[in-house]
PyMOL Python script that loads the backbone (N, CA, C, O; Angstrom):
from pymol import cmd

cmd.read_pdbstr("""\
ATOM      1  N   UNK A   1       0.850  -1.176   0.000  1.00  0.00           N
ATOM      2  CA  UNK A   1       0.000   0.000   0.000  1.00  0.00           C
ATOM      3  C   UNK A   1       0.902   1.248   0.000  1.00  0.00           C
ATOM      4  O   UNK A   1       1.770   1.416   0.857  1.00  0.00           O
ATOM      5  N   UNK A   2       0.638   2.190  -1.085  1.00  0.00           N
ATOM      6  CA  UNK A   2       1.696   3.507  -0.832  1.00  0.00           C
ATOM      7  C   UNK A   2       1.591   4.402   0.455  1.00  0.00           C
ATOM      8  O   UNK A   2       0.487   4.462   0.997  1.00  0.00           O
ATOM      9  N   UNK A   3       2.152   4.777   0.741  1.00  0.00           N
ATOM     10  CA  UNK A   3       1.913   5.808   1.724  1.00  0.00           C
ATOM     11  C   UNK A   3       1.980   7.250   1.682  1.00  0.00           C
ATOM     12  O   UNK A   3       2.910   7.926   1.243  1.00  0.00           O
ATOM     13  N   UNK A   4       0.956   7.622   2.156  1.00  0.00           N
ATOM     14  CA  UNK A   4       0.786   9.375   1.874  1.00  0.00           C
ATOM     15  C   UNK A   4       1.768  10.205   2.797  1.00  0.00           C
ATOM     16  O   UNK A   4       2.219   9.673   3.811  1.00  0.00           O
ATOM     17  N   UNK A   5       2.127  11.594   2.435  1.00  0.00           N
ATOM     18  CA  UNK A   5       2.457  12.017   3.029  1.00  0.00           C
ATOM     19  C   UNK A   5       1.904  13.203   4.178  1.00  0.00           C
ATOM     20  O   UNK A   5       1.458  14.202   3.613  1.00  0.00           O
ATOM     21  N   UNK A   6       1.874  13.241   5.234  1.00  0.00           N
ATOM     22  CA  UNK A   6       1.072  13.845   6.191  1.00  0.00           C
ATOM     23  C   UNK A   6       1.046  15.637   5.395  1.00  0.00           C
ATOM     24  O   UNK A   6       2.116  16.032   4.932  1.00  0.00           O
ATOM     25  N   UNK A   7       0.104  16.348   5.329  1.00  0.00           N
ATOM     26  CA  UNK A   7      -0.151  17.275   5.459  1.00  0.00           C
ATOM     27  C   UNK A   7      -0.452  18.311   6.520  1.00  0.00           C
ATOM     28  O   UNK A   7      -1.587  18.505   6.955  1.00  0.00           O
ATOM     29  N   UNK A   8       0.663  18.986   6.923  1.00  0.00           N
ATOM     30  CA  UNK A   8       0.497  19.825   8.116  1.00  0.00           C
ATOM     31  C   UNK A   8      -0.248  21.014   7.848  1.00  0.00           C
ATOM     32  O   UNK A   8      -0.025  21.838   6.961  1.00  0.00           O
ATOM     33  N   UNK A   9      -1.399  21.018   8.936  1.00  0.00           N
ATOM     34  CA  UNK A   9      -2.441  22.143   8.816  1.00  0.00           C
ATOM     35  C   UNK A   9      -1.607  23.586   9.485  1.00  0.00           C
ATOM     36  O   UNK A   9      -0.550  23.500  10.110  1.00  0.00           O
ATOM     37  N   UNK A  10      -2.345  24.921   9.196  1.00  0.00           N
ATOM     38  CA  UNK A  10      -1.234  26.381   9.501  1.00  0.00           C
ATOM     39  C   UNK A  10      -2.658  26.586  10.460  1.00  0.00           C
ATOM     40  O   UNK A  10      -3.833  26.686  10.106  1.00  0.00           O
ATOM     41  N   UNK A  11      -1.914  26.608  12.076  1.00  0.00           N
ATOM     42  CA  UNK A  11      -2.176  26.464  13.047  1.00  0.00           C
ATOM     43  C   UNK A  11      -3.074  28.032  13.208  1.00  0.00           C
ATOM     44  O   UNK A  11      -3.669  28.188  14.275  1.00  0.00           O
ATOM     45  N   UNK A  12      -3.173  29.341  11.990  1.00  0.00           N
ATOM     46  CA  UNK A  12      -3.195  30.408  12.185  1.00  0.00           C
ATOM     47  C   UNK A  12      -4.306  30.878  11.392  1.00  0.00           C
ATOM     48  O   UNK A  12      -4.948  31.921  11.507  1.00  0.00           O
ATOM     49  N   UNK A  13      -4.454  29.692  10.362  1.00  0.00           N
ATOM     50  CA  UNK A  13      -5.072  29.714   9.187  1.00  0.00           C
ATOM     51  C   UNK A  13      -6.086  28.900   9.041  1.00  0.00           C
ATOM     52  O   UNK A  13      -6.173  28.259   7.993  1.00  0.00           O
ATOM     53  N   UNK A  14      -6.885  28.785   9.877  1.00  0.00           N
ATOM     54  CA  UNK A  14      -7.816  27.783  10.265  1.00  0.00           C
ATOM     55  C   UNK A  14      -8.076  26.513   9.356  1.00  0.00           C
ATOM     56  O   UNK A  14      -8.256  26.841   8.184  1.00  0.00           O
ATOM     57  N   UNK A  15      -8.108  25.870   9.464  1.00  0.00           N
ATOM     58  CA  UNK A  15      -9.182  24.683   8.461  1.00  0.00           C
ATOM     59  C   UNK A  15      -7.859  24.281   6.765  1.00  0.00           C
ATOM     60  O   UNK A  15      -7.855  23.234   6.119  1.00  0.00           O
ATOM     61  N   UNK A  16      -6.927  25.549   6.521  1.00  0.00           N
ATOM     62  CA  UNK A  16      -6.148  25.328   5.483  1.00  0.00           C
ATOM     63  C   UNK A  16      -4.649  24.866   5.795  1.00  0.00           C
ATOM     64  O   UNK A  16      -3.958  25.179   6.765  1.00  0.00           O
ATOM     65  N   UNK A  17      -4.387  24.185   4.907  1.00  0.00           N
ATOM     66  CA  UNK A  17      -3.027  23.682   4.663  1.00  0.00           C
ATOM     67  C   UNK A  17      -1.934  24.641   5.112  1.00  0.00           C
ATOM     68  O   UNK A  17      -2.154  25.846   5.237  1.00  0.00           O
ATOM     69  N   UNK A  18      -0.912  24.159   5.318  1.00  0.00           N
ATOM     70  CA  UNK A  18       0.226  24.622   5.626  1.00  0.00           C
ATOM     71  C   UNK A  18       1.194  25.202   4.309  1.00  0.00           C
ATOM     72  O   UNK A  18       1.780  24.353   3.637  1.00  0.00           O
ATOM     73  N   UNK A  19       1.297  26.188   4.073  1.00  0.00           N
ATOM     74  CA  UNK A  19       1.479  26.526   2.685  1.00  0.00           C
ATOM     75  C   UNK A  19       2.715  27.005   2.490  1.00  0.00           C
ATOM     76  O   UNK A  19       3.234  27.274   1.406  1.00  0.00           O
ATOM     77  N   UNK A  20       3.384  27.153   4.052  1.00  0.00           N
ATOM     78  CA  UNK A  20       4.824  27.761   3.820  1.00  0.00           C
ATOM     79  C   UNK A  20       4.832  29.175   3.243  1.00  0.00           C
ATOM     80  O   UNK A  20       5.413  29.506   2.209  1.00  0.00           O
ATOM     81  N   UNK A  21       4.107  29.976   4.051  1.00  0.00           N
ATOM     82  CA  UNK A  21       3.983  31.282   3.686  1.00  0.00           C
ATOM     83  C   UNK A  21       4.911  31.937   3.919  1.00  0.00           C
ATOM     84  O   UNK A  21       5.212  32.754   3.049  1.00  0.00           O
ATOM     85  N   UNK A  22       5.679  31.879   5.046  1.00  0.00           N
ATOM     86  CA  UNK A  22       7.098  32.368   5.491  1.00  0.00           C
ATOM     87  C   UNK A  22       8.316  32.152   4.770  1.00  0.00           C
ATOM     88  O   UNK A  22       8.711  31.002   4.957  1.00  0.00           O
ATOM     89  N   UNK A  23       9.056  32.811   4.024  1.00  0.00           N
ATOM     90  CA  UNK A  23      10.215  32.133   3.615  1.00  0.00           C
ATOM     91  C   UNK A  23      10.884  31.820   4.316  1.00  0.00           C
ATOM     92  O   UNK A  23      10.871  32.676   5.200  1.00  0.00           O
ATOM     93  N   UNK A  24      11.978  30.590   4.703  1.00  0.00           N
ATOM     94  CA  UNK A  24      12.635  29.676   5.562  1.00  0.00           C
ATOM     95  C   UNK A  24      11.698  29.212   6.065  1.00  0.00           C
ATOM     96  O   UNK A  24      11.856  29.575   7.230  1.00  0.00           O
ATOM     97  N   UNK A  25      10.994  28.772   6.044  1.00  0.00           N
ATOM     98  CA  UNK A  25       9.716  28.118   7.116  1.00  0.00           C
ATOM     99  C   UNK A  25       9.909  26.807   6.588  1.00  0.00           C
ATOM    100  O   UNK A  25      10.440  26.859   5.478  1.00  0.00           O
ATOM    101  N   UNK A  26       9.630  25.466   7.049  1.00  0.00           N
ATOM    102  CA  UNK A  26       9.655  24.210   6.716  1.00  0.00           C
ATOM    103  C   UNK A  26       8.677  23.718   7.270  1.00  0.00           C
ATOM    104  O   UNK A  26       8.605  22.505   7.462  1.00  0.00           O
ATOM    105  N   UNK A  27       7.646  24.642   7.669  1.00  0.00           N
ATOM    106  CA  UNK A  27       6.412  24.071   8.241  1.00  0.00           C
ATOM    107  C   UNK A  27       5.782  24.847   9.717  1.00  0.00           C
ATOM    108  O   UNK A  27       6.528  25.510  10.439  1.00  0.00           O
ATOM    109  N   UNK A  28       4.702  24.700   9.942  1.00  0.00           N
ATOM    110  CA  UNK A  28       4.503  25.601  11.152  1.00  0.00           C
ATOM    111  C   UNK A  28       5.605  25.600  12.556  1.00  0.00           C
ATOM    112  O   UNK A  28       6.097  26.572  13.131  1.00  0.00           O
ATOM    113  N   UNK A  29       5.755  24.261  12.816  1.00  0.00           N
ATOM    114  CA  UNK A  29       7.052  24.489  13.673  1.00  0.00           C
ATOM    115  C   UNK A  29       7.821  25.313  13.915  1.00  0.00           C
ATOM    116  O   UNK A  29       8.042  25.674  15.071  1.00  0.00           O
ATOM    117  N   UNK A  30       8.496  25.878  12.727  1.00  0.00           N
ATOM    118  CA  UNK A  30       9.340  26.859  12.180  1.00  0.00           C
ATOM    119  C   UNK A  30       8.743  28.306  11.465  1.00  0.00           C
ATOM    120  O   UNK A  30       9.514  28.950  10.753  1.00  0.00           O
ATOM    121  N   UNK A  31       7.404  28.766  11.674  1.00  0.00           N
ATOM    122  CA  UNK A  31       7.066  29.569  11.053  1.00  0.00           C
ATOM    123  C   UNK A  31       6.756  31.002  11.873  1.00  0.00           C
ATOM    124  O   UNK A  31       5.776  31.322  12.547  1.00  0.00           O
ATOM    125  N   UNK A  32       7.877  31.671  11.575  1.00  0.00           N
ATOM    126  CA  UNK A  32       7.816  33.246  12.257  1.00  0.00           C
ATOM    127  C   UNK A  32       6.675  33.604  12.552  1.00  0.00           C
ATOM    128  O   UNK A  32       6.610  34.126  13.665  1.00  0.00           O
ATOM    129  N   UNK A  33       5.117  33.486  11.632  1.00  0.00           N
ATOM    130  CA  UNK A  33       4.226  33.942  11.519  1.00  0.00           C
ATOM    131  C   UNK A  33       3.397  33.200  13.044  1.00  0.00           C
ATOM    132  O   UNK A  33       2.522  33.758  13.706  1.00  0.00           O
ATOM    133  N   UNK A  34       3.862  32.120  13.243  1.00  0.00           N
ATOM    134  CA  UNK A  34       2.902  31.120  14.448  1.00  0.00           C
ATOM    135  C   UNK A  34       3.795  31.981  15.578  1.00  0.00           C
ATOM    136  O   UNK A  34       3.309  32.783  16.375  1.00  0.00           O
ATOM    137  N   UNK A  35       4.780  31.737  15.499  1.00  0.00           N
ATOM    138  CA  UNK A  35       5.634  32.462  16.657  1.00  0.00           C
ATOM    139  C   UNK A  35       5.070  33.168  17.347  1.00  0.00           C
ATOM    140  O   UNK A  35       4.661  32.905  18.478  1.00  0.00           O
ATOM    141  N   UNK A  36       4.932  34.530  16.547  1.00  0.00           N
ATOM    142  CA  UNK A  36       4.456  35.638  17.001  1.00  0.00           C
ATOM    143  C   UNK A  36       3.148  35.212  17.171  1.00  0.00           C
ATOM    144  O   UNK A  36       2.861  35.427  18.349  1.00  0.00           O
ATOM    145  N   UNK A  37       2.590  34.916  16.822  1.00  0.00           N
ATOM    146  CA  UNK A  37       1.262  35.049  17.233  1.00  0.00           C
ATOM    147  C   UNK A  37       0.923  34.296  18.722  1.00  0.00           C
ATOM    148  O   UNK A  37       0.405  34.878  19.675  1.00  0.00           O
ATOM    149  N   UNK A  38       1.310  32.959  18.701  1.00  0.00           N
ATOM    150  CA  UNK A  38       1.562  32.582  20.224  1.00  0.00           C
ATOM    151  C   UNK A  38       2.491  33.274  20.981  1.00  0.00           C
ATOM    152  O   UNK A  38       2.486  32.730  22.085  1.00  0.00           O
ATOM    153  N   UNK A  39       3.439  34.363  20.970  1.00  0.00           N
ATOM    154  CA  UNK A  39       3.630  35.014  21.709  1.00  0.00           C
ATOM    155  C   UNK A  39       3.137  36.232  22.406  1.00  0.00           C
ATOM    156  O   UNK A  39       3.408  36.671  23.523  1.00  0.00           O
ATOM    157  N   UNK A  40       2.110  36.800  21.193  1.00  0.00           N
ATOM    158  CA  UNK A  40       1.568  38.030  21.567  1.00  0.00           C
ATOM    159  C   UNK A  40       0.022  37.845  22.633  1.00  0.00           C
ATOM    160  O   UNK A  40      -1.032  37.601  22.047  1.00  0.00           O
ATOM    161  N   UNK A  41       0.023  37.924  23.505  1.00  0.00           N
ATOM    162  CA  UNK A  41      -0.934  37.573  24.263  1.00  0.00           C
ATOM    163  C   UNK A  41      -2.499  37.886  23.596  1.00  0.00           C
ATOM    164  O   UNK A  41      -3.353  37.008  23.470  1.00  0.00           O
ATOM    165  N   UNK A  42      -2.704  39.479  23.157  1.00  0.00           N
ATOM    166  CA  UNK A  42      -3.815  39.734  22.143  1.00  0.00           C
ATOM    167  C   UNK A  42      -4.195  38.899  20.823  1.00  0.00           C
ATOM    168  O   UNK A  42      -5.303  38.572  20.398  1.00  0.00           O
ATOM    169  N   UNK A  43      -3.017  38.685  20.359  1.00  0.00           N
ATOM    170  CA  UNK A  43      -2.823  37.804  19.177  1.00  0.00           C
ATOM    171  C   UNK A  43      -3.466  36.306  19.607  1.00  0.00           C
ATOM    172  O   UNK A  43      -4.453  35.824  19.052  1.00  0.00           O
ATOM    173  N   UNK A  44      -2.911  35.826  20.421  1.00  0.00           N
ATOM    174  CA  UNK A  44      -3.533  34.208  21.522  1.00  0.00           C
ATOM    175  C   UNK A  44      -4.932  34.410  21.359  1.00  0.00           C
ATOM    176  O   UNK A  44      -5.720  33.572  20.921  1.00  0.00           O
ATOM    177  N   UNK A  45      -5.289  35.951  21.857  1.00  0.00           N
ATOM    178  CA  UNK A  45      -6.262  35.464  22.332  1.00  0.00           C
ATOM    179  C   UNK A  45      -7.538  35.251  21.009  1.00  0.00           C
ATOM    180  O   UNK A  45      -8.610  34.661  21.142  1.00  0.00           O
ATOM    181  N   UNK A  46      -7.061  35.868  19.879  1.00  0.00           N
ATOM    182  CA  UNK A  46      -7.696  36.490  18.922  1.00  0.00           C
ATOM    183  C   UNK A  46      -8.122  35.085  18.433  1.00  0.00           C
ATOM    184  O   UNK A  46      -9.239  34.597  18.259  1.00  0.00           O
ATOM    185  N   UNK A  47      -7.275  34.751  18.320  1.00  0.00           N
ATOM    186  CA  UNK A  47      -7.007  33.233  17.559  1.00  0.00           C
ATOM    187  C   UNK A  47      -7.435  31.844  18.319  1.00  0.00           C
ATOM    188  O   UNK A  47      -7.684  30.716  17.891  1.00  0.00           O
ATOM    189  N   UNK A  48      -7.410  32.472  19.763  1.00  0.00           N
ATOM    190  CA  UNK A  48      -8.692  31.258  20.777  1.00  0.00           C
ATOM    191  C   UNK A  48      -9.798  31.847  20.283  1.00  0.00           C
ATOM    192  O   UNK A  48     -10.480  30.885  19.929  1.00  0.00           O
ATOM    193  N   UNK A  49     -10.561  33.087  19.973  1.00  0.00           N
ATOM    194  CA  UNK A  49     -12.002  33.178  20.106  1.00  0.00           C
ATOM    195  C   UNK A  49     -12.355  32.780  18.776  1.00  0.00           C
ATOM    196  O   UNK A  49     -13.481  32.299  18.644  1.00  0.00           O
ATOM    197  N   UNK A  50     -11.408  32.909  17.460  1.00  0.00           N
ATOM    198  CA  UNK A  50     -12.151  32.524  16.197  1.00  0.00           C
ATOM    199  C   UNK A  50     -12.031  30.514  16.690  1.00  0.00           C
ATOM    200  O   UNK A  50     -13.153  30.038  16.511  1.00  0.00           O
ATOM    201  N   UNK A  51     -11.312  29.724  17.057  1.00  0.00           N
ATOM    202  CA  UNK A  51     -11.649  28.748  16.960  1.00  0.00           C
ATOM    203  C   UNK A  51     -12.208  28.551  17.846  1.00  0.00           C
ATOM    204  O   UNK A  51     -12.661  27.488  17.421  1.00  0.00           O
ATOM    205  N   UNK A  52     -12.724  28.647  19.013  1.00  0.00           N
ATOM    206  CA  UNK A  52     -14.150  28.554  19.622  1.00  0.00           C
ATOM    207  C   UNK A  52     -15.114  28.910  19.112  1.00  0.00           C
ATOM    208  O   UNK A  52     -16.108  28.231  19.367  1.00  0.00           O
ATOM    209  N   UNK A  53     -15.262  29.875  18.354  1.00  0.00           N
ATOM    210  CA  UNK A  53     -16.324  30.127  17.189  1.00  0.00           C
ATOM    211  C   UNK A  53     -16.374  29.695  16.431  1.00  0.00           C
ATOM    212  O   UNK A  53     -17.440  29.966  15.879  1.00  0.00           O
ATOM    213  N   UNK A  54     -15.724  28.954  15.820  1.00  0.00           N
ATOM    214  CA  UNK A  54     -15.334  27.596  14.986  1.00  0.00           C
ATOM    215  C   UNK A  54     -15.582  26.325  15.104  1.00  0.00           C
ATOM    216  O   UNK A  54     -15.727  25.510  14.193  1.00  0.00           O
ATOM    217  N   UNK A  55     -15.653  26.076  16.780  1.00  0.00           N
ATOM    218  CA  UNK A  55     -15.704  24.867  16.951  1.00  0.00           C
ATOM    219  C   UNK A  55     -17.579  25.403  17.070  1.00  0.00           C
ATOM    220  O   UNK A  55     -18.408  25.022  16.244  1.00  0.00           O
ATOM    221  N   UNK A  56     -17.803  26.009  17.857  1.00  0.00           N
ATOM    222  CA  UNK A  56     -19.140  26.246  18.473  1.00  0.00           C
ATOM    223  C   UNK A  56     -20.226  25.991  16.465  1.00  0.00           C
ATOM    224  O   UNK A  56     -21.343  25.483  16.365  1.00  0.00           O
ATOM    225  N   UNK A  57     -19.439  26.495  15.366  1.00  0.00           N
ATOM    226  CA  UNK A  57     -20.225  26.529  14.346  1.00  0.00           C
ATOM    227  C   UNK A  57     -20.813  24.786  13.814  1.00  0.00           C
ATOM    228  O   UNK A  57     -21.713  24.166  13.247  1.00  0.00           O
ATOM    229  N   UNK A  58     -19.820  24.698  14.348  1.00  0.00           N
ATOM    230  CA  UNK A  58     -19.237  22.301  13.493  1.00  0.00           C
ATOM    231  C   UNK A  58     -20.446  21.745  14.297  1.00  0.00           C
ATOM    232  O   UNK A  58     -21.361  21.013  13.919  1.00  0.00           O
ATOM    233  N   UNK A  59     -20.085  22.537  16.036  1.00  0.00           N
ATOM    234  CA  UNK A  59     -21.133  21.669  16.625  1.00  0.00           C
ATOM    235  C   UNK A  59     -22.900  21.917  16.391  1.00  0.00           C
ATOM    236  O   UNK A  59     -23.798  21.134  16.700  1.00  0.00           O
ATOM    237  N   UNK A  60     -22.998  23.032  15.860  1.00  0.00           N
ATOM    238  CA  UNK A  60     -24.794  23.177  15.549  1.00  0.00           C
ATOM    239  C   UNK A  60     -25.001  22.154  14.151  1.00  0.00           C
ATOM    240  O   UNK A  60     -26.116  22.010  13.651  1.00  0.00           O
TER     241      UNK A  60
END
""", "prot")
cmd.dss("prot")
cmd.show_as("cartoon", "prot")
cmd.util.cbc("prot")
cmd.orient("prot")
């Protein structure tokens, strides 16, 4: 059976692929753009309320 290769989702970018938007980036791990955003506390939080609003949408 072949095997696929995992597709890493962009932790910032809800619901879409990991697209390597950052140059040097090799994936969210490494992506300046996640960085900052889990560092900036406003930024955290911005990005908890759209996926609670996100999740809250899946579940109706």
């Amino acid at each position: 059976m072949p095997q696929r290769r995992a597709s890493p989702k962009c932790p910032i970018r809800l619901g879409e692929p990991c697209t390597l938007c950052v140059p040097g980036a090799t994936g969210p791990h490494d992506c300046g753009l996640v960085y900052l955003v889990r560092s900036d506390p406003d930024l955290r939080e911005e990005l908890a309320a759209r996926r609670r609003k996100r999740h809250a949408q899946r579940a109706d």
